[in-house]
C-alpha positions in Angstrom: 17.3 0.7 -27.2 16.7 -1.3 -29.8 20.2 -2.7 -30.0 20.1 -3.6 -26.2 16.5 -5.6 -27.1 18.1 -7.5 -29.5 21.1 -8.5 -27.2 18.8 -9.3 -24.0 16.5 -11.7 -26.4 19.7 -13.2 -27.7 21.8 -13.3 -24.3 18.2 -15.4 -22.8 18.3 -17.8 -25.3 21.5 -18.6 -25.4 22.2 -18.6 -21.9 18.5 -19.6 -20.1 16.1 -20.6 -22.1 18.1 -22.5 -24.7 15.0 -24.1 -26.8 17.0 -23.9 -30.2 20.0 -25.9 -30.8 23.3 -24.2 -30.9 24.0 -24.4 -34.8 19.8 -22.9 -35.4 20.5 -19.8 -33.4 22.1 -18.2 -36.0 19.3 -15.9 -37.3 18.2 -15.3 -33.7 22.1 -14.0 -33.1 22.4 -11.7 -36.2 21.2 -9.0 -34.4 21.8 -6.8 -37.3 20.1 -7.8 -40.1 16.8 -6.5 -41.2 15.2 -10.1 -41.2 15.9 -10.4 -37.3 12.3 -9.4 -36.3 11.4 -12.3 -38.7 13.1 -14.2 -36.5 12.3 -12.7 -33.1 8.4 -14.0 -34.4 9.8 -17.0 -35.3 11.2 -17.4 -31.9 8.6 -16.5 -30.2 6.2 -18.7 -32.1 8.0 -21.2 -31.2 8.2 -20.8 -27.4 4.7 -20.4 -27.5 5.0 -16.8 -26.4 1.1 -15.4 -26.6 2.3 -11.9 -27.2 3.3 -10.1 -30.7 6.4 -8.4 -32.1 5.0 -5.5 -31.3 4.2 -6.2 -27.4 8.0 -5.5 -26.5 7.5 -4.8 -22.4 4.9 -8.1 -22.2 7.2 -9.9 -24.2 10.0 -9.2 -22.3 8.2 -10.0 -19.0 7.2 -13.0 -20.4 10.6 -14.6 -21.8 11.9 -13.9 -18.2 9.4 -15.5 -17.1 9.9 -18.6 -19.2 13.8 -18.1 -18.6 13.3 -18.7 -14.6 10.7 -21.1 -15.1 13.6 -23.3 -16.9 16.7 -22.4 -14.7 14.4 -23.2 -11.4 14.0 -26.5 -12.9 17.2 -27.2 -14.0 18.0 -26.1 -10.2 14.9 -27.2 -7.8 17.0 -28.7 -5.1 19.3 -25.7 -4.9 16.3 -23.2 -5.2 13.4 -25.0 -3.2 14.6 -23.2 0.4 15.2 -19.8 -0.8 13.9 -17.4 0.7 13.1 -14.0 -1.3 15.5 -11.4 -0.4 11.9 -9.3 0.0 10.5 -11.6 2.1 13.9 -11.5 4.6 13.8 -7.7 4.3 10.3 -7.5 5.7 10.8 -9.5 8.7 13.6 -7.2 9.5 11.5 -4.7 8.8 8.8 -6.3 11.0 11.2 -6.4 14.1 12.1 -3.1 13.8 8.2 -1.8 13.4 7.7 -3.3 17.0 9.6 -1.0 19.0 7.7 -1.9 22.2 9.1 -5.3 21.9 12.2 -4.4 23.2 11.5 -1.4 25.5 13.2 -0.8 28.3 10.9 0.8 30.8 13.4 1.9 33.0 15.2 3.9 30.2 15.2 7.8 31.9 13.9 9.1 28.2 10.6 7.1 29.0 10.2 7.8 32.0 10.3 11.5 30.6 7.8 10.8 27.9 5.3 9.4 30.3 5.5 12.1 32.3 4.7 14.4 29.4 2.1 12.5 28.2 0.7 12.7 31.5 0.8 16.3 31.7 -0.9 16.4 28.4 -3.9 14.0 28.9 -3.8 15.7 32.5 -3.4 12.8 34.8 -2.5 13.4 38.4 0.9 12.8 38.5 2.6 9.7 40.6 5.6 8.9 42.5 5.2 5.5 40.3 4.6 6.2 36.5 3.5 2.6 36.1 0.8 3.5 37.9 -0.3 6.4 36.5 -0.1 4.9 32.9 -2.7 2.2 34.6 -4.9 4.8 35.8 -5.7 5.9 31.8 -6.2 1.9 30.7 -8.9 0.9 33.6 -11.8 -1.1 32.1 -14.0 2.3 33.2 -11.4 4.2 31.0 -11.1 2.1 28.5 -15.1 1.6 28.1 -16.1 5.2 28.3 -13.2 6.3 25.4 -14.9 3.4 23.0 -18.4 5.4 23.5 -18.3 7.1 20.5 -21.2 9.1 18.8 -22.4 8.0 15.9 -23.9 10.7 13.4 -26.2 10.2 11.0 -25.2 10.8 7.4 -25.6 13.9 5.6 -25.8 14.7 1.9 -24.0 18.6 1.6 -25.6 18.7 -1.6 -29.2 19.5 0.1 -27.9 22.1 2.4 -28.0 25.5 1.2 -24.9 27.4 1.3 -26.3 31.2 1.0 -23.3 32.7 -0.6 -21.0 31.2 -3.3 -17.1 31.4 -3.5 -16.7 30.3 -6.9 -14.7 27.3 -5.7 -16.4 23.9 -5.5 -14.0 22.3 -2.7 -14.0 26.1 -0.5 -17.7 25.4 -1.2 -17.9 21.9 0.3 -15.6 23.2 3.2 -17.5 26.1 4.4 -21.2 24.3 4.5 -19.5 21.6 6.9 -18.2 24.4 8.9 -22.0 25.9 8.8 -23.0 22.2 10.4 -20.7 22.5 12.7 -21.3 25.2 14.2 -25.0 24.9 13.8 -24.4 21.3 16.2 -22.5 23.7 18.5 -25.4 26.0 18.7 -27.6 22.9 19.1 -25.4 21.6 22.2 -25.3 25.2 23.7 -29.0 25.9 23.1 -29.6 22.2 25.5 -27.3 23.4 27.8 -29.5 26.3 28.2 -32.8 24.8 28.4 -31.4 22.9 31.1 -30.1 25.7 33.0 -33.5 27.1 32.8 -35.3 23.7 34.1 
């Protein structure tokens, strides 16, 4: 609102950034006359803003910029051990992300959840659920969970699909689905050979 623009730039000089004198804002706060962007150039030519007239948003961003620039130093001592509301809100927000911080492990809805966990990942179950959450995190455990195979690239592109469905994504879909099963058939086919030997 154009109104509201002229306000704001008039309400920041007078009340933050206050480079003119009192008695030379007088064009500045005639908010209605048809010479005020004159003056809003003027202004900002002389504040050393890099923007134009025309470059309302970075203008704006700018002046405020200048305006807390100016009331920090007129206020270092006072301002110098704030902390930013953002920053306080992320710690908080830290402490709660780390809900194993403060777990209770003798809470009865834990206990529950390990034993479901256990009946999912099928571990024998324990009179002691501490122990049968160590038998999953042995180093044997842990090392044979970090073997991972490692595939070598493939470029869909030089795989033929045989058929098309006139969709470029349904495309891409079903030729990984064709290498997928083709590994399968792979695996099953040395399972076979084995058998045989």
């Amino acid at each position: 609102d154009e109104t509201e623009f002229r306000n704001f730039i008039v309400w920041l000089e007078d009340q933050k950034i206050r480079h003119y004198k009192i008695e030379d804002r007088g064009n500045l706060r005639n908010i209605h006359s048809d010479d005020w962007p004159k003056s809003l150039e003027k202004y900002m030519k002389d504040v050393n803003c890099p923007f134009k007239v025309q470059e309302r948003q970075e203008t704006v961003d700018w002046l405020l910029g200048l305006a807390v620039r100016l009331e920090y130093g007129d206020n270092a001592d006072k301002y110098k051990d704030s902390t930013p509301e953002g920053a306080k809100n992320a710690d908080n927000a830290g402490k709660t992300a780390e809900p194993l911080i403060n777990l209770d492990v003798n809470n009865p809805d834990f206990k529950a959840g390990v034993m479901a966990l256990a009946n999912l990942l099928q571990i024998q179950r324990h009179d002691d659920y501490l122990v049968m959450l160590k038998e999953r995190l042995t180093q044997d455990a842990i090392a044979k969970a970090s073997q991972s195979k490692e595939g070598l690239p493939v470029a869909l592109e030089k795989h033929i699909l045989g058929f098309d469905t006139g969709d470029a994504v349904l495309n891409e879909a079903a030729q990984i689905l064709r290498l997928l099963h083709i590994e399968e058939l792979r695996e099953l086919q040395t399972k076979i050979n084995e058998a045989i030997v």
